[in-house]
C-alpha positions as CSV (number, residue, x, y, z in Angstrom):
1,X,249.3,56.7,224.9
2,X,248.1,58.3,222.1
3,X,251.2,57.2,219.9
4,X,250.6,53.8,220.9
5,X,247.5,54.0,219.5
6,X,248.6,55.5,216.0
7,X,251.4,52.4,215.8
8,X,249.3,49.9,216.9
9,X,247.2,50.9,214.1
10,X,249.6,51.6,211.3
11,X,250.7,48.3,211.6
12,X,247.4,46.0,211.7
13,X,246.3,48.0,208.9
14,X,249.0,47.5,206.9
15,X,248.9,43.5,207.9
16,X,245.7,44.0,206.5
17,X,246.2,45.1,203.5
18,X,249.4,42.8,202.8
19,X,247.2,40.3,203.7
20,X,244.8,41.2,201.0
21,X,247.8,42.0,198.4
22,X,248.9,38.2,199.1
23,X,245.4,36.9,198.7
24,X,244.8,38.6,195.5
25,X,248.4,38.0,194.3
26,X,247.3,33.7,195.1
27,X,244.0,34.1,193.2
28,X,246.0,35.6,190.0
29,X,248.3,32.3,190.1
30,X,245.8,30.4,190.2
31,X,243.8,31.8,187.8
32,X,246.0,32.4,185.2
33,X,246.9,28.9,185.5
34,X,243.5,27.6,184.4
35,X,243.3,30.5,181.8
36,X,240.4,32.4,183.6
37,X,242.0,35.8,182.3
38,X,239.1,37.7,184.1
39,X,239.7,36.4,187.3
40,X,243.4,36.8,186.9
41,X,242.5,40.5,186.1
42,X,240.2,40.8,189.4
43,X,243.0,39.0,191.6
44,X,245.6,41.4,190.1
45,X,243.9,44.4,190.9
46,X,243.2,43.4,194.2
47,X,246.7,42.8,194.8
48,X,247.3,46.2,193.7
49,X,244.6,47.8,195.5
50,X,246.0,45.8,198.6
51,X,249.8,46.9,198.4
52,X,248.4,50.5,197.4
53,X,246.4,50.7,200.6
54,X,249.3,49.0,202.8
55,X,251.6,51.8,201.6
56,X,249.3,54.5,202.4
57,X,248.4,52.7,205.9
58,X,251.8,53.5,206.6
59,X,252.0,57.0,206.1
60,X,249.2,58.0,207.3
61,X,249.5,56.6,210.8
62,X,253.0,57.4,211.0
């Protein structure tokens, strides 16, 4: 049961995570398109952050 457990978790955290990589990804294109650089900046490291985390969501529950 305990495995279930560790894969149930691996993968909602790294839906998470995508989920904030795709969010912060959508706020870049959007800003960037109405030249707020700054926010383009913000939603580019949160896409980063997000993908970064998803990755390591993955091996660590594995």
């Amino acid at each position: 049961m305990d495995t279930a457990d560790a894969s149930d978790r691996r993968l909602g955290f790294s839906l998470l995570f995508v989920i904030v990589a795709f969010v912060g990804a959508a706020v870049m294109l959007v800003a960037s398109m109405t030249d707020q650089l700054a926010l383009s900046g913000w939603g580019f490291a949160a896409a980063m952050l997000g993908g970064a985390l998803a990755i390591a969501a993955l091996q660590l529950y594995e």
